[in-house]
C-alpha positions in Angstrom: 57.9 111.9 121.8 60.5 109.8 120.5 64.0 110.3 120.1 66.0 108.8 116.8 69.9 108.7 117.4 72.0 108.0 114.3 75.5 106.5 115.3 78.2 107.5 113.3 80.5 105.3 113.0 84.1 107.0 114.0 86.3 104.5 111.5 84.3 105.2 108.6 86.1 108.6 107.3 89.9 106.5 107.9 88.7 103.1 105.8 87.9 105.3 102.8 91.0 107.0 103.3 92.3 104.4 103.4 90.5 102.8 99.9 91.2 105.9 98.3 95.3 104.9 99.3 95.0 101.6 98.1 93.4 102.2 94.8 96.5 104.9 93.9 98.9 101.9 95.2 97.0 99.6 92.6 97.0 101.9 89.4 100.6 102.5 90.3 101.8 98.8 90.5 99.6 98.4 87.5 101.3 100.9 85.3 105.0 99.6 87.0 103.7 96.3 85.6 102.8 97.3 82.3 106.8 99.4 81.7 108.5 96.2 82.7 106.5 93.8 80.3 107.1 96.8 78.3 110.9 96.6 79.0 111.3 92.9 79.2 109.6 93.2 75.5 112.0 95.2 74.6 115.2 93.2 75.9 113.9 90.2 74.4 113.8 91.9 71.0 117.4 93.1 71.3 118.6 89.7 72.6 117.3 88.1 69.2 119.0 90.7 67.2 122.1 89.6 68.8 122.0 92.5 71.4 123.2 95.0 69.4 122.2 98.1 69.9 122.8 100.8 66.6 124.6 103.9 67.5 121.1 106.0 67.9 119.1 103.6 69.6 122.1 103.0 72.2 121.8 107.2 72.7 117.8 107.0 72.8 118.4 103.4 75.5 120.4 105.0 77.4 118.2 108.1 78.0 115.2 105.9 78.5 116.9 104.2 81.0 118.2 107.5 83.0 114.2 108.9 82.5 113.2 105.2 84.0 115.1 105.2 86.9 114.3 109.0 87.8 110.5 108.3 87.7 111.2 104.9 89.3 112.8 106.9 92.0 110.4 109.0 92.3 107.3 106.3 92.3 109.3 104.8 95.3 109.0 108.0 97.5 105.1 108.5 96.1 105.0 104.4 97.9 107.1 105.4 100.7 105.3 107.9 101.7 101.7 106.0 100.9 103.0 103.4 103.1 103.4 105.9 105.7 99.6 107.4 105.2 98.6 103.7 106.0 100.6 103.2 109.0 99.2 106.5 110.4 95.5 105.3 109.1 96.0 101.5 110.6 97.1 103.2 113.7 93.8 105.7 114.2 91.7 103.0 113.4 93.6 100.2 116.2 92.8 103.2 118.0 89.0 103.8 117.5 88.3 100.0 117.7 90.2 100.0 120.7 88.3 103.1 122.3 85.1 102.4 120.5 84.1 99.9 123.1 83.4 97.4 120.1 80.8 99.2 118.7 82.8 100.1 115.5 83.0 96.8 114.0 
């Protein structure tokens, strides 16, 4: 009679928490990169008209601007608190590698 034992390995469930964190953190600095190109665009264009801005469009800036920084604000708390997730995740795994007894590597 034989007996099979499967090792788990303790880490694995906090690394792809931790991918999963890291691939949000990436599609968000992606799509932060793609408004300011979007933005910088945009400057450079009013810059060549002189940087004047008509009466609507200055309303309709000025708006996109306010609507900018809100969700700008708000991506910093959805990183903020990301960050946090990894310190917590970074932590438990110090911790399992440390209390694995080098197995988890």
């Amino acid at each position: 009679m034989t007996v099979a034992y499967t090792y788990d390995r303790p880490d694995l469930p906090a690394l792809a928490e931790l991918e999963g964190i890291l691939g949000s953190l990436t599609e968000e600095l992606a799509a932060w990169r793609r408004r300011s190109l979007k933005a910088e665009a945009e400057l450079k264009e009013a810059q060549a008209s002189g940087g004047v801005v008509a009466g609507t469009e200055l309303k309709e800036s000025r708006q996109r601007v306010i609507e900018l920084e809100t969700e700008n604000q708000s991506l910093r708390q959805r990183i903020d608190g990301a960050k946090e997730r990894l310190r917590v995740l970074a932590a438990r795994l110090a911790f399992l590698e440390q209390h694995g007894g080098g197995t988890a590597a």
